[in-house]
LOTORLUM-103660 format. One record per residue (C-alpha): residue in three letters; x, y, z. Coordinates in Angstrom, 1 decimal, m for minus. Example, Ala and Ser with C-alpha at 12.3 -4.5 7.8 and 13.67 -1.06 7.14 Angstrom:
2
- ALA/12.3/m4.5/7.8 $
- SER/13.7/m1.1/7.1 $
This chain:
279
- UNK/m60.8/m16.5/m22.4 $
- UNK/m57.3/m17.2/m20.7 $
- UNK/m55.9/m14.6/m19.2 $
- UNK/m52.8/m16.3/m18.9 $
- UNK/m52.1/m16.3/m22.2 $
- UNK/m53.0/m12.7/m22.9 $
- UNK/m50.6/m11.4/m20.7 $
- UNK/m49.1/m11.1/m17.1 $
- UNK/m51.8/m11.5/m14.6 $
- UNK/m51.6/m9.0/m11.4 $
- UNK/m51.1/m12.4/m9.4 $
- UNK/m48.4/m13.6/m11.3 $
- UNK/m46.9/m10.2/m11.1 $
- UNK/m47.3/m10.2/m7.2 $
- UNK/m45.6/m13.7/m7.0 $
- UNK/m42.5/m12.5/m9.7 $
- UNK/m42.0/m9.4/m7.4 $
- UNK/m41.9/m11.1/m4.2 $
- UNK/m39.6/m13.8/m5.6 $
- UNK/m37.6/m10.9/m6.5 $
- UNK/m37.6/m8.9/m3.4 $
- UNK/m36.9/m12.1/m1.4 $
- UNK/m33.8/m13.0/m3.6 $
- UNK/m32.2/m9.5/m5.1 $
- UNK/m33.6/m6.8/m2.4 $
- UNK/m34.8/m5.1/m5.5 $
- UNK/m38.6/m3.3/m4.8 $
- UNK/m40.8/m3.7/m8.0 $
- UNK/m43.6/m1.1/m7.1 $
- UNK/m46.7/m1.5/m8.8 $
- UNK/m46.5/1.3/m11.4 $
- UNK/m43.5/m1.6/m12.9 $
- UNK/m45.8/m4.2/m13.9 $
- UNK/m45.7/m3.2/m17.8 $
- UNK/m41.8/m2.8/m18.3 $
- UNK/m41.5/m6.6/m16.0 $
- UNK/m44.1/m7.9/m18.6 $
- UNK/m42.2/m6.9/m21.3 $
- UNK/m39.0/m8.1/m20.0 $
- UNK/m40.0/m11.7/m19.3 $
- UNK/m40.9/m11.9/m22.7 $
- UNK/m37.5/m11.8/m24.3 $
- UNK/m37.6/m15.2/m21.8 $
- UNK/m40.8/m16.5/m22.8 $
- UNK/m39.3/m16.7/m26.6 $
- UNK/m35.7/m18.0/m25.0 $
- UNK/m37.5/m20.8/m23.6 $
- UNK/m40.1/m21.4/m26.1 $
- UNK/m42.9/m21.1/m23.4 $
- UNK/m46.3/m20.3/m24.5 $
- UNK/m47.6/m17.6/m21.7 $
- UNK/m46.7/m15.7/m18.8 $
- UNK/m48.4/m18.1/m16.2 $
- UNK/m46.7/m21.4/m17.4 $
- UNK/m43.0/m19.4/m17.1 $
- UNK/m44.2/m18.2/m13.3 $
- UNK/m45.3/m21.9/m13.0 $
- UNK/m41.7/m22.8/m13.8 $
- UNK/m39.5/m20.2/m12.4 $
- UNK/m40.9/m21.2/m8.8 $
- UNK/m40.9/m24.9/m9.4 $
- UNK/m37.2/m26.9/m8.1 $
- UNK/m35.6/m27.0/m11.8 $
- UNK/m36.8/m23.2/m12.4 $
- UNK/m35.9/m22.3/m9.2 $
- UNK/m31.9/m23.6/m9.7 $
- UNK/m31.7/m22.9/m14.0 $
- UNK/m33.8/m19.5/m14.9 $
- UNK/m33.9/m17.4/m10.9 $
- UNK/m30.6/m15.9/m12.4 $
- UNK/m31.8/m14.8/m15.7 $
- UNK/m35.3/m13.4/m14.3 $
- UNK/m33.2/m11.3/m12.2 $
- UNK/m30.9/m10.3/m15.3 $
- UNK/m33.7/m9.0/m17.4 $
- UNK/m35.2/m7.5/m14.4 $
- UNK/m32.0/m5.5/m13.4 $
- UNK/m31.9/m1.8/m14.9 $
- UNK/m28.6/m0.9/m15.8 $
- UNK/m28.0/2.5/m17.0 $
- UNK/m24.1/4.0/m16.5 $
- UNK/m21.5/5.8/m18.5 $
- UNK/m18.1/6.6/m18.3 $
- UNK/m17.2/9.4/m15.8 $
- UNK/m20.6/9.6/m14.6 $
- UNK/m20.4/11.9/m11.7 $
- UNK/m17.6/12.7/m12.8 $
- UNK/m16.8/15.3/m9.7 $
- UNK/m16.1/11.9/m7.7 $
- UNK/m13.3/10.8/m9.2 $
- UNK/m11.5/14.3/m8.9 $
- UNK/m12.2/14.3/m5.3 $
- UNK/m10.6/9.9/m5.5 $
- UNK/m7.2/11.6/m6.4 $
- UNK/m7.1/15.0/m4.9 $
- UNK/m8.2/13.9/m1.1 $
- UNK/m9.2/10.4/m0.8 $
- UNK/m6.4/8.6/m2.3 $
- UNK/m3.6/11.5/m0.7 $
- UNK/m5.6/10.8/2.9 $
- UNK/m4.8/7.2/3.0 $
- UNK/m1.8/7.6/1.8 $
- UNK/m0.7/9.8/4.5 $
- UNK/m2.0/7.6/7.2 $
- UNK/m1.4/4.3/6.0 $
- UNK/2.1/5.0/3.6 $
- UNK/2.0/3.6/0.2 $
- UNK/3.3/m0.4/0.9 $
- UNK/0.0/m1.9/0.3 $
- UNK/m2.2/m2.2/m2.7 $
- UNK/m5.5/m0.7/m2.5 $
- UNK/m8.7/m2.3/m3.4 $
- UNK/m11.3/m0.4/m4.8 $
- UNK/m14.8/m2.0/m5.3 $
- UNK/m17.3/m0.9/m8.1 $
- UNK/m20.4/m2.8/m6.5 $
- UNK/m23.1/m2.2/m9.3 $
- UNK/m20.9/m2.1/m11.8 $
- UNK/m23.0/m2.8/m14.6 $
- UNK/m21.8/m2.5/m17.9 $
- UNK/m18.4/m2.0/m16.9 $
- UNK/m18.2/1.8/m17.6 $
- UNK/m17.3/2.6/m13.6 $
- UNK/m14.7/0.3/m12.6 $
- UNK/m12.8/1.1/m16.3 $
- UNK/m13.1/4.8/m15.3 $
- UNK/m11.9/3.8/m11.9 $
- UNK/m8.6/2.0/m13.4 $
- UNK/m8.1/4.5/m15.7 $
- UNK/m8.1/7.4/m13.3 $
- UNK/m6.1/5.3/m10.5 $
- UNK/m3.8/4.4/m13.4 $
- UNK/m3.0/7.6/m14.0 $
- UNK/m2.6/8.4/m10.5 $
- UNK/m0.2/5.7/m9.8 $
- UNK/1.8/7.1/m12.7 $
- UNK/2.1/10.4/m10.8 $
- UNK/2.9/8.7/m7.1 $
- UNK/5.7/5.7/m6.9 $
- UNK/4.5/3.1/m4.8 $
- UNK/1.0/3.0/m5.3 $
- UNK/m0.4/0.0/m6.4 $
- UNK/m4.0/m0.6/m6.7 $
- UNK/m7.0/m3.1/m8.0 $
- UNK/m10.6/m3.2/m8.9 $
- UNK/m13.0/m5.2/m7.7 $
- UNK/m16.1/m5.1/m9.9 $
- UNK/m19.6/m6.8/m9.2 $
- UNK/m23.1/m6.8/m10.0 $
- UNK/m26.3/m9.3/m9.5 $
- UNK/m26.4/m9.5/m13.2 $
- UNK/m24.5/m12.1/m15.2 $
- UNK/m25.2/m10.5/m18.8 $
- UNK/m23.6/m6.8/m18.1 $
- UNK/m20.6/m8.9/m16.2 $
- UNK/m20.1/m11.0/m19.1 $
- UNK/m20.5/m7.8/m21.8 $
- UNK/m18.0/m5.7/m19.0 $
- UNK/m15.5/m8.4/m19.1 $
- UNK/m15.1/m7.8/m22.7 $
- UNK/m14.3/m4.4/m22.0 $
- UNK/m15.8/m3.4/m25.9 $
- UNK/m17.9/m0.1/m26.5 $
- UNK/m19.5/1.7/m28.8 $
- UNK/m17.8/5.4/m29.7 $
- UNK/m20.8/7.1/m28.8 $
- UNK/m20.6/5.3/m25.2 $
- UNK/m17.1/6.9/m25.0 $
- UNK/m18.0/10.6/m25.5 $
- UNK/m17.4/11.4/m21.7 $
- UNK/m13.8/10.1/m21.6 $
- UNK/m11.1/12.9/m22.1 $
- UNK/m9.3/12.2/m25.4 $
- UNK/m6.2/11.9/m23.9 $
- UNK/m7.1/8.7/m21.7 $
- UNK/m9.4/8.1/m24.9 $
- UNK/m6.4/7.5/m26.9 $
- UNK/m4.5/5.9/m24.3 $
- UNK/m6.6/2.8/m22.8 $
- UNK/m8.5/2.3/m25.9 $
- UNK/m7.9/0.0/m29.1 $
- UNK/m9.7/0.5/m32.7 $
- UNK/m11.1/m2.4/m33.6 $
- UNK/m9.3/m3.6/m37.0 $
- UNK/m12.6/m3.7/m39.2 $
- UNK/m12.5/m0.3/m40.7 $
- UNK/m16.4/0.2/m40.8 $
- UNK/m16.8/m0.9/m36.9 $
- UNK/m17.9/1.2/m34.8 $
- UNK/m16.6/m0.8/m31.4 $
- UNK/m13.3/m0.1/m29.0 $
- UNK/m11.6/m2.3/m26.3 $
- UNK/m10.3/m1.3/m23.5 $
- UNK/m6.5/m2.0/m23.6 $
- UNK/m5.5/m4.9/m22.1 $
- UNK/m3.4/m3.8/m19.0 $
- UNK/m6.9/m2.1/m18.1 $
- UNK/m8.5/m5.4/m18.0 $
- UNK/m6.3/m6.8/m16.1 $
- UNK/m6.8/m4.9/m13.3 $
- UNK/m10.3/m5.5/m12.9 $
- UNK/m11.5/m9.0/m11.5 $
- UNK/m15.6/m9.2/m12.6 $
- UNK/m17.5/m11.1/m9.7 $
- UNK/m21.1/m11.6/m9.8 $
- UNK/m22.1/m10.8/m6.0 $
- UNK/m25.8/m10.9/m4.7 $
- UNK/m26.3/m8.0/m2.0 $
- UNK/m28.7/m10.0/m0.4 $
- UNK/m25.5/m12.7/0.2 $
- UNK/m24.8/m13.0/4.3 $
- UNK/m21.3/m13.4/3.0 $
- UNK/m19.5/m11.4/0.2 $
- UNK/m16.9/m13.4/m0.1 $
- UNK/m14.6/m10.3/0.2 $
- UNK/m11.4/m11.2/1.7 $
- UNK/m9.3/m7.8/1.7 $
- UNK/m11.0/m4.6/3.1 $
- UNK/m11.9/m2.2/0.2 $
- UNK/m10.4/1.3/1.1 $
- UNK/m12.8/2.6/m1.6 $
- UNK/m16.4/2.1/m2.5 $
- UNK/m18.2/3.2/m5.2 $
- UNK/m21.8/2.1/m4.6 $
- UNK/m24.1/4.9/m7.0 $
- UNK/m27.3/4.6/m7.5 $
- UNK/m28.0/1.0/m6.9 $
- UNK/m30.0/1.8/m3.2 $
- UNK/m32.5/3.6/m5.1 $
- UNK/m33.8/0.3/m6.3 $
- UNK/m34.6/m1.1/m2.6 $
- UNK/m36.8/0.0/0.1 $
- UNK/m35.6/1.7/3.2 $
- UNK/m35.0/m1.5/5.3 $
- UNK/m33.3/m3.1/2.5 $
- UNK/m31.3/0.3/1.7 $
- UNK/m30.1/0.4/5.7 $
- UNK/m29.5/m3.4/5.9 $
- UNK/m27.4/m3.3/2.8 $
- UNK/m25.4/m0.1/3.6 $
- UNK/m24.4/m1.6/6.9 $
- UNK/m23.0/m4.6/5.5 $
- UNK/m20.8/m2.5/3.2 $
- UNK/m20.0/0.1/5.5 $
- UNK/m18.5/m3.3/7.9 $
- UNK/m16.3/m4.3/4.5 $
- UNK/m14.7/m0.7/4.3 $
- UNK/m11.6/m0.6/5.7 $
- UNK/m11.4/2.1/9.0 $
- UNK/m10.3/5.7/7.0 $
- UNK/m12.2/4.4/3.5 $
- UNK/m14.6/6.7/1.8 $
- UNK/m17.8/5.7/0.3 $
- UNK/m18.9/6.8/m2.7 $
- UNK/m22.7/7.2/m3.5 $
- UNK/m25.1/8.1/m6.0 $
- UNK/m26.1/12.2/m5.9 $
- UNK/m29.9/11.6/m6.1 $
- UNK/m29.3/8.6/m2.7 $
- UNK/m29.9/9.8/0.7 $
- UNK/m27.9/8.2/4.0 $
- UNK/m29.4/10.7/6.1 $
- UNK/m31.3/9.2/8.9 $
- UNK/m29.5/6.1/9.0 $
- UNK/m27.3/4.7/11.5 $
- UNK/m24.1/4.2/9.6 $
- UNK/m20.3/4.6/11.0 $
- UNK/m20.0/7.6/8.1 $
- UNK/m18.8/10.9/7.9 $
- UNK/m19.9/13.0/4.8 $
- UNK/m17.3/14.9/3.7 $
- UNK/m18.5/16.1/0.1 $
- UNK/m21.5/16.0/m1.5 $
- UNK/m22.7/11.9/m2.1 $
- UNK/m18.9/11.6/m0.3 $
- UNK/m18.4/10.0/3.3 $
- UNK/m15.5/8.5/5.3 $
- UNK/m15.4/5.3/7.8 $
- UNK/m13.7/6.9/11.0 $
């Protein structure tokens, strides 16, 4: 009987994990063979392809290579994020982190904030709501978001800035009420983020593994939350180096609770929990 056709070999596996590891950073351990399998099977029946070894024969063959690497990596991806997640970060953003800077560097230049992961879109609307509000409280400050993730299907779905209600439970009703639109249909259950939101927000897909970001400005914020946990710890310390060089001097990182920078080398101060600032 053909195994290829009954399912994803452990060869084929080995080959799709390496490919990804070599192009995203992102560690498949081997306990992630059956949710990988199940994944490439929403591309098997995109395609029209007949087994698991005939779509590894083509994703590493020239015209694979150039038209589906992008969308193995998109159904690899995990995105899980809500609104306010963490939400203890973004108190800290306006109480200390944006008053520092402020202080030191006055309030004649826009800040950049970066949401790298950004998934779904749920962080860096979070991130202009809360930064909206603060500018409304503090003349002068201007600000925008920089949002990016490997993944061109939760950049497309974040673009449209649409949610369900249920994804909006975390969001104080106030701000709820203020940077959200109804839709029309009376029997939908969807909300867009107000336009002036969008605006604010430029959606980038950026691969971590790029020598070159393609960042221009020096962000004076980064959120960066659990995204690390999906490398290894020479992936974790090459690609926190690389961000820590695009944060401006004075900037503050932001990471995930359950990550760990302990150990590394990195020009960080912590100065909260899952907080740390660039001297």
């Amino acid at each position: 009987m053909n195994t290829r056709n009954e399912g994803l070999t452990n060869s084929d596996f080995d080959r799709v994990r390496a490919l990804v590891y070599r192009e995203s950073g992102i560690n498949l351990s081997s306990d992630k063979k059956t949710m990988v399998e199940i994944r490439i099977k929403r591309r098997l029946r995109s395609l029209g392809i007949s087994s698991f070894g005939r779509y590894c024969d083509y994703v590493f063959a020239p015209e694979g290579r150039e038209n589906e690497l992008v969308n193995l990596i998109d159904v690899i991806t995990t995105n899980k994020t809500d609104f306010f997640r963490e939400a203890g970060h973004f108190d800290y953003l306006v109480s200390k982190a944006l008053p520092d800077l402020a202080a030191r560097k006055g309030s004649t230049r826009k800040s950049l904030v970066w949401s790298a992961g950004c998934s779904t879109g749920e962080e860096p609307y979070t991130l202009a709501f809360v930064l909206s509000e603060y500018a409304q409280e503090c003349a002068g400050f201007r600000f925008s978001v920089l949002a990016t993730d490997i993944c061109t299907a939760v950049l497309a779905k974040a673009a449209t800035g649409i949610f369900k209600s249920e994804s909006l439970k975390a969001v104080p009703q106030g701000l709820r009420l203020k940077y959200f639109m109804r839709s029309r249909d009376p029997q939908s259950d969807l909300f867009r983020v107000v336009p002036e939101m969008r605006a604010v927000i430029e959606f980038r897909r950026l691969n971590f593994m790029d020598a070159d970001f393609g960042i221009v400005d020096a962000p004076e914020i980064i959120f960066c939350r659990n995204v690390i946990i999906y490398f290894d710890r020479p992936t974790q310390v090459r690609l926190l180096e690389k961000l820590t060089r695009q944060l401006a001097p004075g900037g503050y990182f932001f990471a995930g609770h359950s990550e760990s920078l302990q150990g590394m080398d990195l020009p960080l101060v912590a100065v909260a929990p899952a907080i740390y600032r660039k001297p």
